[in-house]
C-alpha positions as CSV (number, residue, x, y, z in Angstrom):
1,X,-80.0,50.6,205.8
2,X,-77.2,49.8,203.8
3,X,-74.6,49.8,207.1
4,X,-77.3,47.7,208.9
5,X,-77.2,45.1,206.2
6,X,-73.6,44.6,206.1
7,X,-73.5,44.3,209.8
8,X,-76.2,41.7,210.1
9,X,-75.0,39.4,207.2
10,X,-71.1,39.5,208.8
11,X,-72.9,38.6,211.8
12,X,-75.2,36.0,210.3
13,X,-72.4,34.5,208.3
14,X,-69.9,34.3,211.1
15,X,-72.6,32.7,213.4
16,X,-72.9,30.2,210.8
17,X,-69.6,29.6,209.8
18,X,-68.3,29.4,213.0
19,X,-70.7,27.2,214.7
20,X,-69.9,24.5,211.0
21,X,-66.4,24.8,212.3
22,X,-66.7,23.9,216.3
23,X,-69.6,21.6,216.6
24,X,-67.6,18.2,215.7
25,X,-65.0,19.3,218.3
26,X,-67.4,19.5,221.0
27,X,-69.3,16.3,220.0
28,X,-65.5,15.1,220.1
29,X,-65.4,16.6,223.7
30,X,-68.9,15.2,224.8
31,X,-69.3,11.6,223.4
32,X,-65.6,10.6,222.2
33,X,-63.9,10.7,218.9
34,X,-65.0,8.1,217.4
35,X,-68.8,9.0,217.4
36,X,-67.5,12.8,216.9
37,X,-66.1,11.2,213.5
38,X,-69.3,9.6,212.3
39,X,-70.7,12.9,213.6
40,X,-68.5,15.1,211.7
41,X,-68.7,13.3,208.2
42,X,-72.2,13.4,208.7
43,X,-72.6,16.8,209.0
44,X,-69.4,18.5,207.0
45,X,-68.8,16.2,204.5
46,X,-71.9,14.0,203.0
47,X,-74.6,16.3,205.1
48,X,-73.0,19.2,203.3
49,X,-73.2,18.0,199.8
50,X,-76.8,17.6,200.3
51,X,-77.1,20.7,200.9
52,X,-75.8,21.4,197.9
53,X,-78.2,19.4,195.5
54,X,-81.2,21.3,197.7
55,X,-79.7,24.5,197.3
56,X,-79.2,23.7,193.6
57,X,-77.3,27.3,192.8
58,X,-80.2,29.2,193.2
59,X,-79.2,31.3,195.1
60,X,-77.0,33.9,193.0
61,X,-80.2,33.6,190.1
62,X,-82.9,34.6,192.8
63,X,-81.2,37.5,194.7
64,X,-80.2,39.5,191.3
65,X,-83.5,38.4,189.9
66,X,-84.8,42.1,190.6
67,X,-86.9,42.2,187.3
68,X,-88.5,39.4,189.2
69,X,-88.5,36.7,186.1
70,X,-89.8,34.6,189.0
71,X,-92.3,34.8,191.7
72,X,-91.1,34.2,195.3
73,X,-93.6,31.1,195.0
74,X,-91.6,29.3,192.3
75,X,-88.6,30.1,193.9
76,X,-90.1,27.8,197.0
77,X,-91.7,25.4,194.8
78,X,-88.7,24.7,192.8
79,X,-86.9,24.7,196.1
80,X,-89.0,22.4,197.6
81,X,-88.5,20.1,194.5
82,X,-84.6,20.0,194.9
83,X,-84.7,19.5,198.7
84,X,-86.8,15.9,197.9
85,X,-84.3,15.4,195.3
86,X,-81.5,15.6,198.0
87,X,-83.2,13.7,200.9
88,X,-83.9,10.6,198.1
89,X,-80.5,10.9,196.8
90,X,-78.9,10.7,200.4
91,X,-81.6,7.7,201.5
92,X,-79.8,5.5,198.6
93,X,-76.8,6.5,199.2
94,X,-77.2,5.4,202.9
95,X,-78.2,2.3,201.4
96,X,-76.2,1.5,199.6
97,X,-73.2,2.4,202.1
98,X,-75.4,-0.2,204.8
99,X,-75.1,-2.8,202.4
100,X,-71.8,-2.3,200.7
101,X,-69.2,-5.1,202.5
102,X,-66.5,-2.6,202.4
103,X,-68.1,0.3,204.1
104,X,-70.6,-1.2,206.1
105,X,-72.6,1.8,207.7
106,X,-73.7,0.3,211.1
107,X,-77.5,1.4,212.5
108,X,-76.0,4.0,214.5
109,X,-73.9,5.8,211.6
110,X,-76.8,5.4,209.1
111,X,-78.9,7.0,211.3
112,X,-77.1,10.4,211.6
113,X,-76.3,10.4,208.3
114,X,-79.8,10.4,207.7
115,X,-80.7,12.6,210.3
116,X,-77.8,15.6,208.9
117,X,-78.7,14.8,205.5
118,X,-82.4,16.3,206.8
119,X,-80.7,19.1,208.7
120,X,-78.7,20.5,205.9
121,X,-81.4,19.6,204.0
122,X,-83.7,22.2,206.0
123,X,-81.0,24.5,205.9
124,X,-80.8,24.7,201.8
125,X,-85.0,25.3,202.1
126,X,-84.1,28.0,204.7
127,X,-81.8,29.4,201.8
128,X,-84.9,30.1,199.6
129,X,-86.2,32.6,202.0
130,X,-83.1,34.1,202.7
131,X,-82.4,34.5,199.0
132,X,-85.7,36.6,199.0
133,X,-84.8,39.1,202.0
134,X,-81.7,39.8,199.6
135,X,-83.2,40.3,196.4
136,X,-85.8,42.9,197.9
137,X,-83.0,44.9,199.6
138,X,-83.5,43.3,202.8
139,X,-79.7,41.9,203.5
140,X,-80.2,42.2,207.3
141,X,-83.2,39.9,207.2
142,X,-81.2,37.2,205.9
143,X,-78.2,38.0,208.6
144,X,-80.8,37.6,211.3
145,X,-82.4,34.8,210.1
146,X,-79.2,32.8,209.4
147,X,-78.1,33.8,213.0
148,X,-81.1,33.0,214.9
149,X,-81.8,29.4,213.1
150,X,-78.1,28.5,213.6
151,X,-78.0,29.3,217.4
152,X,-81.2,27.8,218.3
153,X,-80.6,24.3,216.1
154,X,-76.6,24.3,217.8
155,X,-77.8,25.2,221.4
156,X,-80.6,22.8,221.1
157,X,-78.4,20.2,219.5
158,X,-75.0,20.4,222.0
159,X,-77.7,20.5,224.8
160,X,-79.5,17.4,224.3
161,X,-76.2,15.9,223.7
162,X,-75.0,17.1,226.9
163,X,-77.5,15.8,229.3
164,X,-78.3,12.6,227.5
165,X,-75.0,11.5,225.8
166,X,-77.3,10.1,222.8
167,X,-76.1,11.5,219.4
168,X,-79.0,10.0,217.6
169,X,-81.5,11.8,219.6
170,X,-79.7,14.9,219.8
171,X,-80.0,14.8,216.1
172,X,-83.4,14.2,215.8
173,X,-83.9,17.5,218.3
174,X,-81.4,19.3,216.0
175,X,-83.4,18.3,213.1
176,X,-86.4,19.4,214.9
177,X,-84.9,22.8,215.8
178,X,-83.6,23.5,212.7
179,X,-87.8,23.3,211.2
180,X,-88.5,25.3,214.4
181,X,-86.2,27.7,213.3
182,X,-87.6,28.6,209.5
183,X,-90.8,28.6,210.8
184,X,-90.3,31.3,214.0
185,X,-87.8,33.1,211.8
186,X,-87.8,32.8,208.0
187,X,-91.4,32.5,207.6
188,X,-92.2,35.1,210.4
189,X,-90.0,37.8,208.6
190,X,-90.9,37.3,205.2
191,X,-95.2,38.5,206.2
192,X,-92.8,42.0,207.0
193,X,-91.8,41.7,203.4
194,X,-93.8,43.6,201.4
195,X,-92.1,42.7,197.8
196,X,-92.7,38.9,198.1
197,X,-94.9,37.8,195.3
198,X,-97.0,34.4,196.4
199,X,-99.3,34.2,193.1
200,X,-96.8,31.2,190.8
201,X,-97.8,30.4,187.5
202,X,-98.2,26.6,186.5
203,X,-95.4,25.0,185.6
204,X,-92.7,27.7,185.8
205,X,-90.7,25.6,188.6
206,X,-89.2,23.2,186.2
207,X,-88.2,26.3,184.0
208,X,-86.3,28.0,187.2
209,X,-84.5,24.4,187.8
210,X,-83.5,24.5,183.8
211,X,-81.6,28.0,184.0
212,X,-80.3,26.9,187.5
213,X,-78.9,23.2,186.2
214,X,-75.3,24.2,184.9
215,X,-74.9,26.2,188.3
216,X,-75.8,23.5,190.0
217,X,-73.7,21.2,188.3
218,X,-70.7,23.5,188.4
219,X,-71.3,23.9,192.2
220,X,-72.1,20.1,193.1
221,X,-69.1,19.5,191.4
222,X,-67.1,22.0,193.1
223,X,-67.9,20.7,196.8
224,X,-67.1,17.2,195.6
225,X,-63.6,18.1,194.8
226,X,-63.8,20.1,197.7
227,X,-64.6,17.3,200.0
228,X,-63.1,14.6,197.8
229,X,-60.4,13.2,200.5
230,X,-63.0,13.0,203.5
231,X,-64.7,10.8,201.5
232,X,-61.8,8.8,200.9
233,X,-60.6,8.8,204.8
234,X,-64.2,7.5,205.7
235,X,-64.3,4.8,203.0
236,X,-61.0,3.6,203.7
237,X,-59.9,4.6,207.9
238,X,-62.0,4.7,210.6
239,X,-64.7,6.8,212.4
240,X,-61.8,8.3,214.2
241,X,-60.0,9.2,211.7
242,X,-62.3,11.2,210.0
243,X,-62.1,13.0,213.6
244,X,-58.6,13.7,213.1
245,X,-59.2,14.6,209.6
246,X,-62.1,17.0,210.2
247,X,-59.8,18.5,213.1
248,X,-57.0,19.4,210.6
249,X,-59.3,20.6,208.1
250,X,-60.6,23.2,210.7
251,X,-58.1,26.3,209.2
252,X,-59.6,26.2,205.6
253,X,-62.9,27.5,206.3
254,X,-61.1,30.7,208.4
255,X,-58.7,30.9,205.2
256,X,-61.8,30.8,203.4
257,X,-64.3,33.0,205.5
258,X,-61.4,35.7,205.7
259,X,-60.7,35.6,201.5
260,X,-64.4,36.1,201.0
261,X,-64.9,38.9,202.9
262,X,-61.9,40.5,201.1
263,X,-63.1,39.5,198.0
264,X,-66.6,39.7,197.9
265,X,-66.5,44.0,198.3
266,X,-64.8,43.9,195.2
267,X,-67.1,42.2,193.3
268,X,-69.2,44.9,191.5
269,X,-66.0,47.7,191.0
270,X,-64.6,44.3,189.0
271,X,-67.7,43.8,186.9
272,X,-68.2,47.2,185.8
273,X,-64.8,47.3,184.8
274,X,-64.4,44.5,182.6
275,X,-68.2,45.4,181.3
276,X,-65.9,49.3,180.8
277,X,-63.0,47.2,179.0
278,X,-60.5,49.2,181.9
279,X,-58.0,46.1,181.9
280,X,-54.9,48.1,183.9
281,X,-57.3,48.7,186.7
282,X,-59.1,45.0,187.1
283,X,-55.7,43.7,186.7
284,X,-54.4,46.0,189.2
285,X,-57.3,44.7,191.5
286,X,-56.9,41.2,191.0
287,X,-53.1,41.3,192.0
288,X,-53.6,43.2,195.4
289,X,-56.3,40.3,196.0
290,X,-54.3,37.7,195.2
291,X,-51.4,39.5,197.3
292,X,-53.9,40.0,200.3
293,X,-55.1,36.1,199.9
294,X,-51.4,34.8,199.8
295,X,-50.0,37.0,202.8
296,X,-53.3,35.4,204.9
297,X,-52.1,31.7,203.7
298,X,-48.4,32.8,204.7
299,X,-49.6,34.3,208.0
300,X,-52.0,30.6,208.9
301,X,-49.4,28.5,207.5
302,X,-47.0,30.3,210.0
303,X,-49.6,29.7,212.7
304,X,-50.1,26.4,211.4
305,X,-46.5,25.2,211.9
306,X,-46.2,27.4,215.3
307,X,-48.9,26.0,217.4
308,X,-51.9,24.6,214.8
309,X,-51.3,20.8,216.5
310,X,-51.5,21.9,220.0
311,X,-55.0,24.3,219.3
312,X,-56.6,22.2,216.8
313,X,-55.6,19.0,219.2
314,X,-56.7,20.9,222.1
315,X,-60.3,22.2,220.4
316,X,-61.3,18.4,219.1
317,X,-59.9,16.2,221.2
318,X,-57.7,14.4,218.9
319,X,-53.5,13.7,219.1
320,X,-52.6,15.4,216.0
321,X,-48.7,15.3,216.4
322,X,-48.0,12.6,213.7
323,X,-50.0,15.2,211.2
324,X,-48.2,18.4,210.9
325,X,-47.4,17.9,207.4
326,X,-50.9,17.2,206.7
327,X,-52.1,20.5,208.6
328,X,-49.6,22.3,206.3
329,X,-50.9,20.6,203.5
330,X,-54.4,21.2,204.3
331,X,-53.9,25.4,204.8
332,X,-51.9,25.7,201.8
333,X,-54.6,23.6,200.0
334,X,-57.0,26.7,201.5
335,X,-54.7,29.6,200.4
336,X,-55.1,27.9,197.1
337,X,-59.3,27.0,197.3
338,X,-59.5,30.8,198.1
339,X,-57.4,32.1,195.3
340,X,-59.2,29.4,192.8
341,X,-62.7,31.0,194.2
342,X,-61.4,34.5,193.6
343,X,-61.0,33.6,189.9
344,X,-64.1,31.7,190.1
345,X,-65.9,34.8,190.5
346,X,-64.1,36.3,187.7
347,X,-64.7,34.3,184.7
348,X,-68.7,34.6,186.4
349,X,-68.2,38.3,185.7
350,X,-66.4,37.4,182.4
351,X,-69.8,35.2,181.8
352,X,-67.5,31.9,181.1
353,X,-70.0,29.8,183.3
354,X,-69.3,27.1,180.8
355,X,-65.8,27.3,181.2
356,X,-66.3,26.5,184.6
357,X,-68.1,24.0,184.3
358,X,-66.0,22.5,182.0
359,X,-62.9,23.0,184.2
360,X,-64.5,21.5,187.3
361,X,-65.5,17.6,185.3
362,X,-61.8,16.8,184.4
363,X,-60.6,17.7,188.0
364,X,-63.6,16.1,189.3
365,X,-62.5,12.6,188.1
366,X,-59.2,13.3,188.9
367,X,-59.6,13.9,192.2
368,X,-61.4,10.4,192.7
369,X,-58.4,8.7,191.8
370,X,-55.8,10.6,193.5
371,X,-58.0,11.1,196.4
372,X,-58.3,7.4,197.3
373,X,-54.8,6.8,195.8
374,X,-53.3,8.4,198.3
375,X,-55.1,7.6,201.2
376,X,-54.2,4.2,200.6
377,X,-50.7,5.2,200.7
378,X,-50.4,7.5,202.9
379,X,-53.3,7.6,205.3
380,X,-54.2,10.9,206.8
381,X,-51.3,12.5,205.8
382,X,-51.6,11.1,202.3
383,X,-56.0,12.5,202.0
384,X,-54.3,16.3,203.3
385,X,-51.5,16.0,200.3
386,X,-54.3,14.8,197.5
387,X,-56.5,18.2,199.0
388,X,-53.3,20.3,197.8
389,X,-53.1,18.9,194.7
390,X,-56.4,18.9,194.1
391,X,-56.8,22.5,194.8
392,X,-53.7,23.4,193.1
393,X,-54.9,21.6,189.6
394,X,-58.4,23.9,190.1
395,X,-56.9,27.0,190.8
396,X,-54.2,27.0,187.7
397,X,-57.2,25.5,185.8
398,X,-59.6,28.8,186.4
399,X,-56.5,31.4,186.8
400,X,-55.2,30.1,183.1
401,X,-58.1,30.3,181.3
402,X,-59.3,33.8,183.1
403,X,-55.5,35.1,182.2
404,X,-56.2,33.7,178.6
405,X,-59.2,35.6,178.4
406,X,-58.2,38.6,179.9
407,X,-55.0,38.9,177.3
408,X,-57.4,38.3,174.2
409,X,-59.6,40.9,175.2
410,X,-57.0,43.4,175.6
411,X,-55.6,42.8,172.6
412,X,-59.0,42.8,170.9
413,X,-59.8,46.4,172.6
414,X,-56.3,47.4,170.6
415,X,-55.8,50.3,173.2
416,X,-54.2,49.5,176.4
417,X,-56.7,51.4,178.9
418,X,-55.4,54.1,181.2
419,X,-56.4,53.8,185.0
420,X,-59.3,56.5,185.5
421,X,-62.6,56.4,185.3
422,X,-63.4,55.5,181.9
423,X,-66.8,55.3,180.3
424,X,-68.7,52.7,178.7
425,X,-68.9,55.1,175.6
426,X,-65.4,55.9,175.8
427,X,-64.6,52.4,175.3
428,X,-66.8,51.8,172.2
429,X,-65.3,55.0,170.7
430,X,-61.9,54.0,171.3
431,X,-62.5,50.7,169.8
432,X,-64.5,52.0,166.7
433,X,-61.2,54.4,165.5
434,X,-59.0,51.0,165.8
435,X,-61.7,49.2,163.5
């Protein structure tokens, strides 16, 4: 089971990934760059931050909820809530983007805004089920799930487009697909289930999105910074631009897909031993992560500089030769994203959540600035720079205040802890003689 699970969520996640990073280039390849640029913000940039007010953090709350503090049924209900939440949110901000002089969304680019806002939308529902294969020990579920939806909604999608050459329609269809897909796969799999509890109690879904709100925050938050200079590029360049731009942003998600699966192993040997006070060891581990995450930036910005304009120009469709420095900057920006997210996850285990949160509001407004700052200045080039900075700032941001941590402990514990496997009550003991 527990080899079947592994396999099926690579697969699932790689499916998913994947098909995030290629489907602008083909649109690129199919209808043009320019439409692949409203397409691509659309869908990677605002359509993804949708995504994130559905999802709403939940996610890490409901698949270690095994005490099951909630029903499956709340889960959905207070999923359901956050989804309208997002599709309202992305309606006014559609709006206000239609009627704004300086951005001026035409009919045609408000529409597939719309139309990805309810795809991702969809997706981050999807989530909720997918959550629940996880959290009753059914990992593969979610894999197959997150495979299946993803290649019916793209194949669907890129084939409309294809024949018809109409990227609103193919949207709607992907849309369309997308609902297809929960209901033939997600909602199919989870009557095999048998764990899922359907009984709710009244009320309890405004509870769940209580506990979940700082997470959610901290994670909004997070993919703003994240996608901070896109939003600059499409406020102040053009439709194909953002083409460009998405096409030089292609190497952080393969940075990033390749640092999580590193990382993510790792996960529960660091936990248990912080929760075990064995500092020599977790430190030990956190250097040969960071080592393994800096030799795979060294190795893509080598690839980068050797033939990243060629492939990437090749893949979208775009002339990326002025914008070199910007790929450089933009994989760099990714080594750095990935170490920030590996110390993410350790002041999680360190249960610093509001240190995170924290961390991410100053960075947040000063990506704003710097973001649009240097687009002004410097155009493409000038968005891929503010990215680096930007991801610089958050990682020294999380890796200082996890270091700080880390050396108080120690010296708190009094003991430096030997490499081994050392007990919880061997801790406690040790730290009761230096009281």
């Amino acid at each position: 089971m527990e080899r079947k699970n592994v396999a099926w969520n690579m697969i699932g996640s790689l499916v998913y990934a994947g098909s995030s990073m290629i489907l602008t280039a083909l649109v690129n390849h199919l209808i043009g760059t320019e439409q692949g640029g409203i397409f691509g913000f659309a869908f990677s940039t605002f359509g993804q931050q949708m995504f994130l007010v559905a999802y709403f953090g939940m996610r890490p709350l409901q698949s270690t909820d095994t005490s099951q503090s909630y029903t499956f049924s709340e889960y959905r209900l207070a999923r359901f809530a956050t989804c309208s939440m997002a599709v309202i949110f992305g309606i006014c901000y559609i709006i206000f983007n239609t009627l704004s002089p300086s951005a001026g969304y035409t009919a045609q680019k408000a529409l597939v805004v719309f139309l990805m806002v309810l795809y991702k939308v969809l997706d981050g529902f999807a989530d909720v089920y997918e959550s629940e294969f996880q959290r009753n020990g059914r990992l593969y579920l979610t894999g197959q799930a997150m495979a299946f939806r993803t290649l019916l909604s793209v194949f669907c999608f890129l084939g409309t487009l294809a024949v018809t050459r109409e990227l609103v329609f193919s949207c709607v269809v992907a849309v369309l697909s997308q609902g297809a897909g929960i209901l033939l796969f997600d909602k199919r799999m989870a009557e095999s289930v048998p764990g899922m509890v359907f009984t709710r109690t009244p009320g309890r879904q405004w509870k769940l999105l209580q506990d979940s709100f700082l997470l959610f925050l901290s994670v909004f938050l997070d993919g703003l910074i994240f996608a901070m200079a896109k939003y600059a590029v499409d406020a102040r360049m053009t439709s194909t631009d953002n083409a460009v731009f998405v096409a030089i942003f292609m190497p952080t998600s393969v940075i990033n897909l390749a640092a999580n699966f590193v990382i993510r192993p790792f996960l529960t040997r660091m936990s248990y031993q912080w929760e075990e006070r064995n500092f020599v060891e977790l430190g030990a581990g956190l250097k040969k992560l960071s080592g393994i995450i800096f030799l795979l930036t060294v190795i893509a910005l080598a690839g980068a500089w050797a033939i990243g304009v060629p492939v990437l120009g090749a893949i979208s469709n775009v002339e990326l030769k002025p914008y070199k420095s910007g790929l450089l900057f933009i994989v760099l920006g990714g080594g750095f994203f990935a170490v920030m997210n590996l110390f993410y996850y350790v002041l999680v285990i360190m249960k610093k959540q509001k240190g995170i949160f924290f961390g991410y509001v100053p960075v947040c407004i000063l990506s704003f600035f710097l973001s649009f700052w240097l687009v002004r200045v410097g155009g493409i080039n000038g968005a891929a720079f503010s990215y680096m900075l930007e991801m610089l700032i958050l990682m020294l941001c999380f890796m200082g205040q996890a270091i700080h941590i880390f050396i108080t402990e120690e010296r708190h514990a009094g003991i430096p802890l030997r490499p081994g496997n050392i007990g919880g009550a061997e801790v406690k003991e040790r730290m009761e003689r230096k009281k």
